[in-house]
N, C-alpha and C positions, 0 to 999 in steps of 0.2 A: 531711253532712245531706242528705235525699232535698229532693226542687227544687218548686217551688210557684212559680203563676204568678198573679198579682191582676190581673183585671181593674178597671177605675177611669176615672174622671174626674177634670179637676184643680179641680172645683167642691166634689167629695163630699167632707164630713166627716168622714163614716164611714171614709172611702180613707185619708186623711190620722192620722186617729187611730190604726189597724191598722199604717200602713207604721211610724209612729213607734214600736209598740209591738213588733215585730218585727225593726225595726233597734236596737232598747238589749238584745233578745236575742239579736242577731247572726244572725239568722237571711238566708238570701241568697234573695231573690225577685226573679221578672220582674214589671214593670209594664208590662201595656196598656191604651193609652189606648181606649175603645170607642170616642169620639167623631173619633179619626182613624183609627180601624181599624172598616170597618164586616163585614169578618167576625169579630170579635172581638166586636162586638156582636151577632152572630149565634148564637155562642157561648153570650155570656151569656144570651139569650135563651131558647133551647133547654134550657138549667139551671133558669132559673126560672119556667119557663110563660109565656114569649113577653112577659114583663116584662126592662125593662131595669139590674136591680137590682142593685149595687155598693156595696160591693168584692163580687165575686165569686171565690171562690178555686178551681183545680183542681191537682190535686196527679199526681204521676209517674203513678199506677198510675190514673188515669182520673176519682177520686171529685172531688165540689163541698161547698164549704161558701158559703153564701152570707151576709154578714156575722157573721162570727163572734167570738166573744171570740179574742185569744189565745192561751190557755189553748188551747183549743180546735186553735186550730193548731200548736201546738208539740207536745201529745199526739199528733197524727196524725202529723207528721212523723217522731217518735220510733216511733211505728209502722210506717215508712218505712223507718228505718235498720234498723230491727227483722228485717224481714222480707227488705233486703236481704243481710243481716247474716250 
């Protein structure tokens, strides 16, 4: 499965609800934290219009979703293996 990285905090909801719903699909992501990576918050920044908005997701091929369903991401990824494929 193509590779997705979540940016996050260990405050956010949203972080927490996505990893858990990504990990009962098996799916394997990286976790950064922004709050001890402050280029990672740079990252995220530059994705959502200089907001620091999380989980921000970016995937192999360069794209963002910014809290997204699920759904949402596992369609992409599948489009990932798709194209690697």
């Amino acid at each position: 499965m193509a590779s997705v990285t979540m940016y996050s905090t260990p405050w956010c909801g949203y972080c927490h609800r996505l990893k858990g719903q990504l990990e009962r699909e098996g799916v394997h992501f990286e976790v950064v934290d922004i709050e001890e990576n402050p280029a990672a918050a740079e990252v995220v920044m530059r994705i959502n219009n200089g907001n620091q908005t999380v989980p921000t997701l970016v995937y192999a091929d360069g794209t963002a979703h910014t809290n997204p369903p699920a759904k949402q991401v596992l369609a992409k990824l599948a489009e990932l293996d798709e194209l690697s494929a």
